[in-house]
Residue frames as a rotation matrix with the C-alpha (Angstrom) as fourth column:
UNK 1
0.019 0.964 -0.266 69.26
-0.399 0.252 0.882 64.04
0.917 0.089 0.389 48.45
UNK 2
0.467 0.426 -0.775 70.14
0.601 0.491 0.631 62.27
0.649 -0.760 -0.027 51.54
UNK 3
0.380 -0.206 -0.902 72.59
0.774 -0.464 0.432 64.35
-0.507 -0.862 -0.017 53.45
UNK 4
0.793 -0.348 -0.500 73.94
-0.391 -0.920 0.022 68.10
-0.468 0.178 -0.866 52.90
UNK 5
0.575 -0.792 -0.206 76.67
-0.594 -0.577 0.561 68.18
-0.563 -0.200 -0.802 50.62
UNK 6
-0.145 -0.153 0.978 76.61
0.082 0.983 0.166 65.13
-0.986 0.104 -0.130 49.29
UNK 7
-0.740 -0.310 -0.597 77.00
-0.602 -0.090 0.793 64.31
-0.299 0.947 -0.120 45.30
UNK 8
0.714 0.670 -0.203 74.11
-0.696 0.710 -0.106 62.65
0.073 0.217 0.973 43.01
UNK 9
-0.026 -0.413 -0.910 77.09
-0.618 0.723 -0.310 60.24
0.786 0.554 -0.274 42.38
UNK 10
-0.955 -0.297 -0.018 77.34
-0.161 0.566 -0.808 59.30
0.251 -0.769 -0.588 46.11
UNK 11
-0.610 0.458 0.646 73.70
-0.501 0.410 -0.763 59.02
-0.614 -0.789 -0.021 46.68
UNK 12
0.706 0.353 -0.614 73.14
-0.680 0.580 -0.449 56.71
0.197 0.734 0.649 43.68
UNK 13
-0.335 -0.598 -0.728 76.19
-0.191 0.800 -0.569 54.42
0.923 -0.052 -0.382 45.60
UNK 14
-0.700 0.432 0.569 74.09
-0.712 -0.354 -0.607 55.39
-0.060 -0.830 0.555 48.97
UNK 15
0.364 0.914 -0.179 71.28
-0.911 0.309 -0.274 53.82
-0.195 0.263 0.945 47.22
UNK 16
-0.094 -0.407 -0.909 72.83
-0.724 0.654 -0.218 51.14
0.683 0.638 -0.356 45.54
UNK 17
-0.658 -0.508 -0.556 74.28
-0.246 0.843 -0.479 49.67
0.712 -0.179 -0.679 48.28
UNK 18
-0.826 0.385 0.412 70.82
-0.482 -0.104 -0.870 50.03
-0.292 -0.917 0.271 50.55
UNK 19
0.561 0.819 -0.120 68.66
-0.805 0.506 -0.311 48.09
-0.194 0.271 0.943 48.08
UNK 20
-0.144 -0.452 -0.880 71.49
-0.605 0.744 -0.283 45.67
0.783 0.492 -0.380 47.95
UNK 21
-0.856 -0.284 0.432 70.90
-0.451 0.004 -0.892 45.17
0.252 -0.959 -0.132 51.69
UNK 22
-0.626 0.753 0.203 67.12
-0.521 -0.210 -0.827 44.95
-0.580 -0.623 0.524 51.65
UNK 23
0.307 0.414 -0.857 66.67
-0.822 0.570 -0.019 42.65
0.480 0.710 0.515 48.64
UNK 24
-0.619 -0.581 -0.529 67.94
-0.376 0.810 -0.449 40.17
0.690 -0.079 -0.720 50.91
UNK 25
-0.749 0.640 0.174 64.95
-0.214 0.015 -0.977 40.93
-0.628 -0.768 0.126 53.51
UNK 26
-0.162 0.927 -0.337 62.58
-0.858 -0.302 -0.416 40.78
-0.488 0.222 0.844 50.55
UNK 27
-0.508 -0.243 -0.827 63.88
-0.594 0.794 0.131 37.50
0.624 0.558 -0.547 49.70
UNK 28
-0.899 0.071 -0.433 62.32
0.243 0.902 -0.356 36.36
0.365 -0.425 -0.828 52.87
UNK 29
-0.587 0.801 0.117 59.40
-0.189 0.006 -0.982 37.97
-0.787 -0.598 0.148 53.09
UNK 30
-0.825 0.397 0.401 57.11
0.565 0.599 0.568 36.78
-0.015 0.695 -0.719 49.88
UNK 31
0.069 0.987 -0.147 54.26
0.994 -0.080 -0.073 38.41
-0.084 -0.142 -0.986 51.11
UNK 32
-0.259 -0.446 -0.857 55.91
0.119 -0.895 0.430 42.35
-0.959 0.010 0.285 51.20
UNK 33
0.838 0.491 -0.238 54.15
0.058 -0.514 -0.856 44.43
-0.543 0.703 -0.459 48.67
UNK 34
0.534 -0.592 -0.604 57.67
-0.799 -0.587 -0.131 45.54
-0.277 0.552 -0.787 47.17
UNK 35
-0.759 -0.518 0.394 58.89
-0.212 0.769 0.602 41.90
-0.616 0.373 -0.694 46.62
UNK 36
-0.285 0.427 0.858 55.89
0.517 0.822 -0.237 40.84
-0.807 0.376 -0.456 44.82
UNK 37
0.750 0.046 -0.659 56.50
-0.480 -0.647 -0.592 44.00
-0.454 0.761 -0.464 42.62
UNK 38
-0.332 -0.916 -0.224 60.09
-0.880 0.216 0.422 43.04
-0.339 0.337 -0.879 41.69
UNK 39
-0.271 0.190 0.944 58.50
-0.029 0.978 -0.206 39.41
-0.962 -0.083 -0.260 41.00
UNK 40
0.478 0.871 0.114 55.90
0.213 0.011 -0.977 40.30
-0.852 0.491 -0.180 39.12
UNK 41
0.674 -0.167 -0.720 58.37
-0.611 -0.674 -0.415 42.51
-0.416 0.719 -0.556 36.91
UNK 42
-0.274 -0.962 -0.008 61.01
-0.866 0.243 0.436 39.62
-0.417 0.127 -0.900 36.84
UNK 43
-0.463 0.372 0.805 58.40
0.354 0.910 -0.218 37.18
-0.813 0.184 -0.553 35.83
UNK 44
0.843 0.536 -0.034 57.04
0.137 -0.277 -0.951 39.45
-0.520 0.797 -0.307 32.83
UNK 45
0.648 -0.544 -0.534 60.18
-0.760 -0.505 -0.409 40.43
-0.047 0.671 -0.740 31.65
UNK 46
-0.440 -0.600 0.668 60.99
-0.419 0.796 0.437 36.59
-0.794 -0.088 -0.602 31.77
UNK 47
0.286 0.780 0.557 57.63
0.612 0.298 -0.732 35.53
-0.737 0.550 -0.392 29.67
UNK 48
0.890 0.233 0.393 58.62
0.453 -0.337 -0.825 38.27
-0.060 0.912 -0.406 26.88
UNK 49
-0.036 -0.848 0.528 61.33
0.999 -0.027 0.025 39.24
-0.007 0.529 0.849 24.72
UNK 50
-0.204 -0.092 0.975 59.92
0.426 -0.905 0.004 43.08
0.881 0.416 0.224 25.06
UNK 51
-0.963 -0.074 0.261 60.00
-0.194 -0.485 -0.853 45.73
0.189 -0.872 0.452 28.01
UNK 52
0.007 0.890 -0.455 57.39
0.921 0.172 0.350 45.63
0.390 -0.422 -0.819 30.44
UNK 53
-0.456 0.265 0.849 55.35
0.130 -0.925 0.358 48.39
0.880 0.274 0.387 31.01
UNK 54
-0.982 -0.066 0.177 53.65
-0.168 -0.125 -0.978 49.96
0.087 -0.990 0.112 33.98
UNK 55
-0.216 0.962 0.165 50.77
-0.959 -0.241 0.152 49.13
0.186 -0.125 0.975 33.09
UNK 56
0.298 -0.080 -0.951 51.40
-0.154 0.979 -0.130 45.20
0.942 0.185 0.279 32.65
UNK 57
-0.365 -0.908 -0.206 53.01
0.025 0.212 -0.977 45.52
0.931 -0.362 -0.055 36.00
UNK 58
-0.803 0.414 0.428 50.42
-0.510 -0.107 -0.854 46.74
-0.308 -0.904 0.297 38.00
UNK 59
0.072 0.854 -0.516 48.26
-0.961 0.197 0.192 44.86
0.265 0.482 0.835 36.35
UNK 60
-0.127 -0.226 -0.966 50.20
-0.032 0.974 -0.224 41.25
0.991 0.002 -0.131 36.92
UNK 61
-0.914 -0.278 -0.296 50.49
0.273 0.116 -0.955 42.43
0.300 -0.953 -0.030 40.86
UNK 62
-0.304 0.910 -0.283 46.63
0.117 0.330 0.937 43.23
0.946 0.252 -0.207 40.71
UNK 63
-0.347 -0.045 -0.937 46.82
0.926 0.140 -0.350 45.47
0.147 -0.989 -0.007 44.25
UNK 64
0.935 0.319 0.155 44.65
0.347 -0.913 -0.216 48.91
0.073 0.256 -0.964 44.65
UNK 65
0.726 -0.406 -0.555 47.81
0.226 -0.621 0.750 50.12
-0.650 -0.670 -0.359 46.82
UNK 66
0.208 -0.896 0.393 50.74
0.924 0.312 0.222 49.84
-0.322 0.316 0.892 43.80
UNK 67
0.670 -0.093 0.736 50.78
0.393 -0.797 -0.458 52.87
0.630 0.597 -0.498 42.65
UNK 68
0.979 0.100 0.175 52.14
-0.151 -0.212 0.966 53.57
0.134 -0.972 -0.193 46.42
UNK 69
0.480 -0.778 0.406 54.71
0.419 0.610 0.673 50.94
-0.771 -0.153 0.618 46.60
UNK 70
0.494 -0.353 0.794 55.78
0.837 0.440 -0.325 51.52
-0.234 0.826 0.513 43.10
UNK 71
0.750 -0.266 0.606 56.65
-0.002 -0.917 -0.400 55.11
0.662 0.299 -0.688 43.20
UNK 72
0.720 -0.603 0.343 58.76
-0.684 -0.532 0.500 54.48
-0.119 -0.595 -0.795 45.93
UNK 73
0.584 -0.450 0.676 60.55
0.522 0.846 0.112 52.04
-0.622 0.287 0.728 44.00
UNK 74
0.425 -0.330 0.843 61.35
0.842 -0.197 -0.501 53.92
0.332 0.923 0.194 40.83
UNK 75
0.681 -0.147 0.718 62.68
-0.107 -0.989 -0.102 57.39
0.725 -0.008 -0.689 42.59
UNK 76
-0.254 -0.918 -0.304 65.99
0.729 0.024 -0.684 57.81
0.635 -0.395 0.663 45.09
UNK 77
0.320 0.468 0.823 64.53
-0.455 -0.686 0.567 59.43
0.831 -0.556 -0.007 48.54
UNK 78
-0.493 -0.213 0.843 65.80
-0.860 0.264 -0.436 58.63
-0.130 -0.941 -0.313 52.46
UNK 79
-0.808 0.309 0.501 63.07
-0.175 0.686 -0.706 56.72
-0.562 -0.658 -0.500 53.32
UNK 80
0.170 0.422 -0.891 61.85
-0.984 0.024 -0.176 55.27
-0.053 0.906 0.419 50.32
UNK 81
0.930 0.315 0.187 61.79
-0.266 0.932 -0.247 51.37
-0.252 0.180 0.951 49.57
UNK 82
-0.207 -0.960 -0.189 64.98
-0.183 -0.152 0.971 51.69
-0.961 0.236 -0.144 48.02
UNK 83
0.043 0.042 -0.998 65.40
-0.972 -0.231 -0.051 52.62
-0.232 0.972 0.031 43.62
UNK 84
-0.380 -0.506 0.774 65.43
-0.161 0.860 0.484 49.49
-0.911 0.059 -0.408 42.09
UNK 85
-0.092 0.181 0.979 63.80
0.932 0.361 0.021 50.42
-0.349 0.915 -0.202 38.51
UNK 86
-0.844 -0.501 -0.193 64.21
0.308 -0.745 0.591 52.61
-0.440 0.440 0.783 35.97
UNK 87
0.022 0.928 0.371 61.10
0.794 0.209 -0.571 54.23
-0.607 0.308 -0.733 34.19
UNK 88
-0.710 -0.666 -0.229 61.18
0.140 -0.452 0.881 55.58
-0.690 0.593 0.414 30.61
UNK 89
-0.562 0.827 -0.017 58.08
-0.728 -0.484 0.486 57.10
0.394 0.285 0.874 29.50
UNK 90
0.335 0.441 0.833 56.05
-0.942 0.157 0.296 53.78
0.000 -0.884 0.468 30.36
UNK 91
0.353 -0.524 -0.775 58.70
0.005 0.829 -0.559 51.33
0.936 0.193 0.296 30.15
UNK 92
0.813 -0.211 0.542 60.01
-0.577 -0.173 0.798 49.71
-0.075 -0.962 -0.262 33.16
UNK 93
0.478 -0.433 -0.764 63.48
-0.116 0.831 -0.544 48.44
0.871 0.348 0.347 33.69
UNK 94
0.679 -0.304 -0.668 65.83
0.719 0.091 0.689 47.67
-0.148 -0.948 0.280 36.37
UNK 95
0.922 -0.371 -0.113 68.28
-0.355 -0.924 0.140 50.58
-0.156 -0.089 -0.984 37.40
UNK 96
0.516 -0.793 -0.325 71.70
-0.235 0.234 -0.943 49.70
0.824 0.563 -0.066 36.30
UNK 97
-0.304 -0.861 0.407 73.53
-0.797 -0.004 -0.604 49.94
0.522 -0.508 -0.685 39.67
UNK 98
-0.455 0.334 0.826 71.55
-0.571 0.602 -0.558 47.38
-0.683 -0.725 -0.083 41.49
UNK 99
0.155 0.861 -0.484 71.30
-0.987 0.161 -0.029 44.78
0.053 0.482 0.875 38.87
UNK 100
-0.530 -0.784 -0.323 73.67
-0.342 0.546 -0.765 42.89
0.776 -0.296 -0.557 40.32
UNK 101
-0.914 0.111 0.391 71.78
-0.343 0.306 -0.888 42.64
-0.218 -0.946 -0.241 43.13
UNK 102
0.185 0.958 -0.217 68.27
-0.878 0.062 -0.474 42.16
-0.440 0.279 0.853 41.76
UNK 103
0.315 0.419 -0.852 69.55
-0.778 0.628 0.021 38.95
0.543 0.656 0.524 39.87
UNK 104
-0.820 -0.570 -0.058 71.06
-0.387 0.626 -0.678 37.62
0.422 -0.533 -0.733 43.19
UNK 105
-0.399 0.915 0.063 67.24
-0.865 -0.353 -0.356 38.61
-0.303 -0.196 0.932 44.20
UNK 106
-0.061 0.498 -0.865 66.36
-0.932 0.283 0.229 36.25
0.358 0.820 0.447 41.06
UNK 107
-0.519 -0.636 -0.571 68.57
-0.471 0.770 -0.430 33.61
0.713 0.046 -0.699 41.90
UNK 108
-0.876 0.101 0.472 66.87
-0.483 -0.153 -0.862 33.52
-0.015 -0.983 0.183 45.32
UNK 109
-0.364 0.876 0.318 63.62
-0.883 -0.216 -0.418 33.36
-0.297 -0.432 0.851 45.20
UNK 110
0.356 0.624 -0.696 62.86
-0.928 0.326 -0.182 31.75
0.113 0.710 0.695 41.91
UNK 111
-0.155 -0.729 -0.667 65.05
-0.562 0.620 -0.547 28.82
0.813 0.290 -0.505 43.52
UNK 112
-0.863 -0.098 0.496 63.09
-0.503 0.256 -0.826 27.93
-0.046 -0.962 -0.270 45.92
């Protein structure tokens, strides 16, 4: 996906380590559509004990444009937000490699 030749395995560590890079920029920007997804999804799937869905999600972030933002969340592409959730019919979760980062994400914000 990103360069010739390359392995899904390497550009799912490609990825990894580029949303590990850029959740630190979305820690400071608040206002960035794609942080106030990841909020939204870390603040529903705080408030309940079951998965949050895509609908609940674009619904909590309540923006015409999510559908936008969000697709380039959930898929593994160059020049793409970077992958940071998993989507299973319409369940949303976080992607396994980058949950490490996503709860340093947590730590961040919600500590401020």
């Amino acid at each position: 996906m990103f360069a010739k030749g390359t392995t899904p395995v390497q550009d799912e560590l490609q990825e990894a380590f580029k949303v590990a890079r850029r959740l630190k920029l979305w820690a400071k920007r608040p206002e960035q559509m794609n942080t106030r997804i990841l909020k939204a999804f870390l603040k529903l799937s705080d408030e309940t004990d079951r998965k949050v869905s895509e609908a609940q999600l674009k619904q909590e972030v309540g923006e015409d444009n999510f559908d936008i933002n969000f697709v380039q969340m959930k898929n593994i592409a160059e020049k793409n937000h970077g992958k940071v959730f998993d989507v299973n019919g319409s369940e949303v979760s976080i992607w396994p490699p980058v949950a490490a980062a996503v709860e340093e994400f947590r730590r961040t914000v919600f500590s401020k």
